[in-house]
BAZAMAR-730915 format. One line per field, with one value per atom (N, C-alpha, C): atom name; x, y, z; residue number from 1. Coordinates in Angstrom, 3 decimals, padded with zeros to 6 digits. Atoms other than C-alpha are relative to their C-alpha. Layout:
REM residues N
a = (CA / ...) .
px = (X / ...) .
py = (Y / ...) .
pz = (Z / ...) .
k = (NUM / ...) .
//
This chain:
REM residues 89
a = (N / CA / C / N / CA / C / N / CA / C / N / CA / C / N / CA / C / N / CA / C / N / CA / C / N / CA / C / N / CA / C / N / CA / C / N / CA / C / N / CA / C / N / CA / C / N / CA / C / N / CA / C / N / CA / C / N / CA / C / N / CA / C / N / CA / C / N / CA / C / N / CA / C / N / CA / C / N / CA / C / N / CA / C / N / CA / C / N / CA / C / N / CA / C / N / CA / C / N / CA / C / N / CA / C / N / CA / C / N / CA / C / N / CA / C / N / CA / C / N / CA / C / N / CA / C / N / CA / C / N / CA / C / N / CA / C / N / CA / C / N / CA / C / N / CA / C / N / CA / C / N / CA / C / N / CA / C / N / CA / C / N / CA / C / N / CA / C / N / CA / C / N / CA / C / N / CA / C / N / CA / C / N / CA / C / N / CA / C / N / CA / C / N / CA / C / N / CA / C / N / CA / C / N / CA / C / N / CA / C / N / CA / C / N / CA / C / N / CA / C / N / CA / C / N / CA / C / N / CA / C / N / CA / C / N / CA / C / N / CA / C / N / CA / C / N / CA / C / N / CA / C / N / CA / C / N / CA / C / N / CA / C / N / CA / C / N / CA / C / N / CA / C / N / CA / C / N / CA / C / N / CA / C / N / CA / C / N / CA / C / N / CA / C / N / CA / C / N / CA / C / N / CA / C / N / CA / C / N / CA / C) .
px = (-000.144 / 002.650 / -001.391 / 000.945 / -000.246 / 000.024 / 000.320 / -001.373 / -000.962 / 001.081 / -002.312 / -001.716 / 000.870 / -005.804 / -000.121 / 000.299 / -007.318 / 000.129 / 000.291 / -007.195 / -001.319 / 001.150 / -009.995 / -000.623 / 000.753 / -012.558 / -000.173 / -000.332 / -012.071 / 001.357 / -000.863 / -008.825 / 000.174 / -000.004 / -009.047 / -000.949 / 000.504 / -011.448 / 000.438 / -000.489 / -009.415 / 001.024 / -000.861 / -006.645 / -000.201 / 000.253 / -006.443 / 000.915 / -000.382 / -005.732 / 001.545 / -001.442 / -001.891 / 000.272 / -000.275 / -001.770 / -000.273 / 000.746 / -004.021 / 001.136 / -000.953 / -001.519 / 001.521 / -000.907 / 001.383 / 000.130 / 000.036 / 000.248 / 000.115 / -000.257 / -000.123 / 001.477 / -002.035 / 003.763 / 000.799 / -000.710 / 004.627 / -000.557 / 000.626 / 002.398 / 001.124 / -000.261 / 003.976 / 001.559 / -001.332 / 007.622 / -000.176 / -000.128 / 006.618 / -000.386 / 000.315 / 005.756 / -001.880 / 001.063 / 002.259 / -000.056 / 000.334 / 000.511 / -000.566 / 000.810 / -001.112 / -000.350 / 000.619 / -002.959 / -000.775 / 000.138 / -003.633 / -000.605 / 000.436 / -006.242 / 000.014 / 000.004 / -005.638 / -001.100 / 000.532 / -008.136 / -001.079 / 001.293 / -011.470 / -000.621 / 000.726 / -011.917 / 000.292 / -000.098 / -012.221 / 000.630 / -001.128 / -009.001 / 000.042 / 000.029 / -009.631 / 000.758 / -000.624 / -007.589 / 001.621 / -001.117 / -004.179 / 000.148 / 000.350 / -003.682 / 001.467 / -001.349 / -000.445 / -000.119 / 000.252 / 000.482 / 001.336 / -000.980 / 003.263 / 000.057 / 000.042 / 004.724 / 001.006 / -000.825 / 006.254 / 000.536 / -000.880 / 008.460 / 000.063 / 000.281 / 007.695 / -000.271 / 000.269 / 008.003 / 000.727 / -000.533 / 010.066 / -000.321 / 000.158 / 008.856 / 000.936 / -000.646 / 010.585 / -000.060 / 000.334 / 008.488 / -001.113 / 001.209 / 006.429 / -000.146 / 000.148 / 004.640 / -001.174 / 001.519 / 001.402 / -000.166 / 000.111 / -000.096 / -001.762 / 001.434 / -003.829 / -000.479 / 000.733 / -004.771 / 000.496 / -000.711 / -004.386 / 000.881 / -000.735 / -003.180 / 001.774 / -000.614 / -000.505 / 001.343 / -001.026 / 000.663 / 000.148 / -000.424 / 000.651 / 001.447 / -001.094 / 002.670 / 001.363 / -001.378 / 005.163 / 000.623 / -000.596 / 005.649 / 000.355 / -000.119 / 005.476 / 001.398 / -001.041 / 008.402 / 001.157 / -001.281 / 010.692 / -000.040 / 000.040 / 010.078 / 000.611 / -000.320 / 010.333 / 000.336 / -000.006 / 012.008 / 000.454 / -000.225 / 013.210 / -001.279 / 001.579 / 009.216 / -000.747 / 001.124 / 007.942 / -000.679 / 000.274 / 005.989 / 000.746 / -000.805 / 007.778 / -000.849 / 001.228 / 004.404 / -000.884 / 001.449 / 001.680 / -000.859 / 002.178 / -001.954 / -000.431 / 000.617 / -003.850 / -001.497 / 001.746 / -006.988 / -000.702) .
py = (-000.109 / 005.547 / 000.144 / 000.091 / 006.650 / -000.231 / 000.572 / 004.662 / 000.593 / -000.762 / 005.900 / -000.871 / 000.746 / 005.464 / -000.807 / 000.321 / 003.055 / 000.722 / -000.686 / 004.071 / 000.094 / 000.131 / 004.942 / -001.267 / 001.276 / 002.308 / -000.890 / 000.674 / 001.720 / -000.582 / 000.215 / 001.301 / -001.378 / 001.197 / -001.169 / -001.435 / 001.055 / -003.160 / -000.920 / 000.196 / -003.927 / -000.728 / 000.117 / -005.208 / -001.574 / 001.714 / -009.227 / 000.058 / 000.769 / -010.657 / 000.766 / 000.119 / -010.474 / 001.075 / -001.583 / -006.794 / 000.587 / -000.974 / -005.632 / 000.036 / 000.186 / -007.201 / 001.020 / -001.001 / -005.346 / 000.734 / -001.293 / -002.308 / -000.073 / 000.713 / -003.202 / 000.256 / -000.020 / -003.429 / 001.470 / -001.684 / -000.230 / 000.677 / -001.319 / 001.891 / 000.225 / 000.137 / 000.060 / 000.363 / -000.699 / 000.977 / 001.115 / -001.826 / 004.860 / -000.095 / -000.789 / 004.903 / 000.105 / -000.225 / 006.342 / -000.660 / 000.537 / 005.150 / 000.964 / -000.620 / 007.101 / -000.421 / 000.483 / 006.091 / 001.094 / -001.194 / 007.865 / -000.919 / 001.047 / 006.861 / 001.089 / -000.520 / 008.359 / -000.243 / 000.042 / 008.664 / -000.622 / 000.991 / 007.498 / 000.052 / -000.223 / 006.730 / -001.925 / 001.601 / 003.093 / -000.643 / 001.127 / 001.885 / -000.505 / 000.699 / 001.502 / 001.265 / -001.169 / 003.780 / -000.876 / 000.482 / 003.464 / 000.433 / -000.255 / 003.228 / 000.381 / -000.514 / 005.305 / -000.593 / -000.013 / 003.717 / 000.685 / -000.958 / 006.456 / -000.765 / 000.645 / 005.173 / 001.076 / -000.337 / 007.464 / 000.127 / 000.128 / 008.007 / 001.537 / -001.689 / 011.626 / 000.694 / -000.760 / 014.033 / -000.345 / 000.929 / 011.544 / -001.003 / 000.730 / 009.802 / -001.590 / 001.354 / 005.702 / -000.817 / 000.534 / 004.031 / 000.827 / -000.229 / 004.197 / -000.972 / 001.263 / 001.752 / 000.506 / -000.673 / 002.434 / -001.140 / 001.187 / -000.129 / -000.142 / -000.018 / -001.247 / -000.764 / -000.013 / -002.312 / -000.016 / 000.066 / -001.839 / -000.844 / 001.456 / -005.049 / 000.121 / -000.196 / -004.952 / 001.363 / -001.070 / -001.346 / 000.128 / 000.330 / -001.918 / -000.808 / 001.258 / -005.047 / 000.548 / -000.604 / -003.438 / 000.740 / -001.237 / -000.410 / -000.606 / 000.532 / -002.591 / -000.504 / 000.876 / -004.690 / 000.957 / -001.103 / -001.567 / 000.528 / -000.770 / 000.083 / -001.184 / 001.378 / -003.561 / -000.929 / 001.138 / -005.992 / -001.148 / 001.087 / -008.267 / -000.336 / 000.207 / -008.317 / 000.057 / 000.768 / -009.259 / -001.252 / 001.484 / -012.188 / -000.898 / 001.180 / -014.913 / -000.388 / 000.526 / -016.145 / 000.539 / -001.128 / -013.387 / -000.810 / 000.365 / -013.968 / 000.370 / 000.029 / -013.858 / 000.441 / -000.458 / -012.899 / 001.411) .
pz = (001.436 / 020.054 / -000.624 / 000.718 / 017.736 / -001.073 / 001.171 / 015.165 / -001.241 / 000.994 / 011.835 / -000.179 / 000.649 / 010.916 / -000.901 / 000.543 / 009.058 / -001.361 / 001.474 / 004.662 / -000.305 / 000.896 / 003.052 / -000.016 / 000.256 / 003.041 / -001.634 / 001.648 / -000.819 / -000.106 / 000.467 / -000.718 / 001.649 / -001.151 / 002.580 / -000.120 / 000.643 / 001.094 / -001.023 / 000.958 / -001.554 / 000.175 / -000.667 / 000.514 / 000.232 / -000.438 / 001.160 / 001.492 / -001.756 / 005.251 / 000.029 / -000.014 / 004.019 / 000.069 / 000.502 / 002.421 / 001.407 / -001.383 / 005.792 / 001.438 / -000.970 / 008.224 / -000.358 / 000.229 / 006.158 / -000.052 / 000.098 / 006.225 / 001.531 / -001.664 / 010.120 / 000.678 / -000.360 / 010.049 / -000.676 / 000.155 / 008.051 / 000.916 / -000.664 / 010.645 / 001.369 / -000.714 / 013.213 / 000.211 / 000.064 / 011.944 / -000.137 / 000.087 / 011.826 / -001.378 / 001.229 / 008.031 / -000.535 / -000.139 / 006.547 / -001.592 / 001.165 / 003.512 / -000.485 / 000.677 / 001.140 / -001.464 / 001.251 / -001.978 / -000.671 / 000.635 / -005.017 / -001.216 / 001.450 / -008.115 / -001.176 / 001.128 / -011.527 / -000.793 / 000.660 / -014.460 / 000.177 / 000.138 / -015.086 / -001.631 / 001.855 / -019.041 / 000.032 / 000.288 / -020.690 / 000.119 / 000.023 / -020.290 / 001.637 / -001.492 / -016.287 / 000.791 / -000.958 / -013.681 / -000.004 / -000.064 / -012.514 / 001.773 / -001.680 / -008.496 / 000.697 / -000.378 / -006.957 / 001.490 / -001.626 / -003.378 / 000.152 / -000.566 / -001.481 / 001.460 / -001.826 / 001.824 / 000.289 / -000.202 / 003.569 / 001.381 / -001.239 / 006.449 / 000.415 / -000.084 / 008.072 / -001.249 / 001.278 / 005.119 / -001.453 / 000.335 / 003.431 / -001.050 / 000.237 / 000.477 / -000.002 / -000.006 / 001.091 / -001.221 / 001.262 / -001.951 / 000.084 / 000.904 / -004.609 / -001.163 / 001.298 / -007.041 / -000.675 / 000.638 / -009.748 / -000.857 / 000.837 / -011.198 / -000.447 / 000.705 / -012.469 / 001.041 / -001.167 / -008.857 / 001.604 / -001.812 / -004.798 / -000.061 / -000.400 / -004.354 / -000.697 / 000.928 / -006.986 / 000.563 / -000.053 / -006.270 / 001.499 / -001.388 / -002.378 / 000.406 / 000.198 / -002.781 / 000.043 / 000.698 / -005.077 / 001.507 / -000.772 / -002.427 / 001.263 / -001.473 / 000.657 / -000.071 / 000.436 / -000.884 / -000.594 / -000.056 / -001.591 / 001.710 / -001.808 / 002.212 / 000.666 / -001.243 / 004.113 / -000.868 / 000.486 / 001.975 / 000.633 / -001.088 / 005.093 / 000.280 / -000.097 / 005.662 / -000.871 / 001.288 / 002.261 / 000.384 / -000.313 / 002.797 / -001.196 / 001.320 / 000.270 / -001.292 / 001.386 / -001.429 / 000.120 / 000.456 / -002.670 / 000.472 / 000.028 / -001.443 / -001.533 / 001.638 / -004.785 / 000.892 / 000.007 / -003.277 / -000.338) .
k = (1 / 1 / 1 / 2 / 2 / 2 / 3 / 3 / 3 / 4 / 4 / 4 / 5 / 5 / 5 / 6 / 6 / 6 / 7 / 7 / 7 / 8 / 8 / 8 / 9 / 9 / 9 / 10 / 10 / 10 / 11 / 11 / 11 / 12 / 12 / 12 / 13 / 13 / 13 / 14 / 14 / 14 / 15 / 15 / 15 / 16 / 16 / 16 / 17 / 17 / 17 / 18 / 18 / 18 / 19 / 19 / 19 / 20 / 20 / 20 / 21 / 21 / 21 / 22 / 22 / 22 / 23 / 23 / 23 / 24 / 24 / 24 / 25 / 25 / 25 / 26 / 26 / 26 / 27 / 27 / 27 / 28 / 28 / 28 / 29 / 29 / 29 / 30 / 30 / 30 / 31 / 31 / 31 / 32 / 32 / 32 / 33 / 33 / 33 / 34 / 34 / 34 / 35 / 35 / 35 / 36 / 36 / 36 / 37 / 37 / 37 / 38 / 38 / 38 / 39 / 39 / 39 / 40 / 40 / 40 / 41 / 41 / 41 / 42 / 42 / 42 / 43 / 43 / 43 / 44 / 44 / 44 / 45 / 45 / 45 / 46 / 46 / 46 / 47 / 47 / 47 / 48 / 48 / 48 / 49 / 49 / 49 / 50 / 50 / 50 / 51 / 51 / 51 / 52 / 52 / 52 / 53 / 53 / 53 / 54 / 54 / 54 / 55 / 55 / 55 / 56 / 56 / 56 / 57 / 57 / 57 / 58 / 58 / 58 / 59 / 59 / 59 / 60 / 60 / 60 / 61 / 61 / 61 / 62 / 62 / 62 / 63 / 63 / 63 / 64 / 64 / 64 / 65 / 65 / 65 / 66 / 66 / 66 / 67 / 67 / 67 / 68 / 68 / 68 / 69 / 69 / 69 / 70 / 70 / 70 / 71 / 71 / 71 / 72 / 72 / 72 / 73 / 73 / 73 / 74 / 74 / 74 / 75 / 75 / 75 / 76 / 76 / 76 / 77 / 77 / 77 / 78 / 78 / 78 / 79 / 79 / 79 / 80 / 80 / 80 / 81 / 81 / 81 / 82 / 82 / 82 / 83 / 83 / 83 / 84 / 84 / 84 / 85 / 85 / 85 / 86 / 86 / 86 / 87 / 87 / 87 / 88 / 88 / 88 / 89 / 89 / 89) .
//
């Protein structure tokens, strides 16, 4: 089985122990991640995470950070493998 690479180093940095391990588990069920950042003006950006399953989008969440819009998307794709209580880090 080949494992997707690692994301972008911005968007992996961004990621807490918990998020890193879950992405860990979508690769490992066949689905890919992709992350997407919108705008750059004063109000901040907005961060698209896509999971998908071959050509297949599964989820999608957008929110005002990784963490946040990972979460969301991880928790539509695998909701038997949500963790119960968010990391905050």
């Amino acid at each position: 089985m080949r494992l997707q690479p690692r994301p972008h180093p911005a968007f992996w940095d961004d990621l807490s122990i918990t998020e890193k391990l879950m992405h860990e588990k979508l690769v490992r069920a066949g689905f890919r991640v992709h992350l997407q950042v919108y705008g750059r003006h004063i109000e901040g950006v907005n961060v698209r995470v896509l999971i998908k399953r071959g050509w297949f989008p599964v989820a999608s969440s957008t929110a005002s950070t990784v963490s946040k819009a990972f979460y969301d998307a991880f928790q539509i794709a695998m909701p038997s493998s949500t963790p119960q209580n968010r990391s905050t880090d």
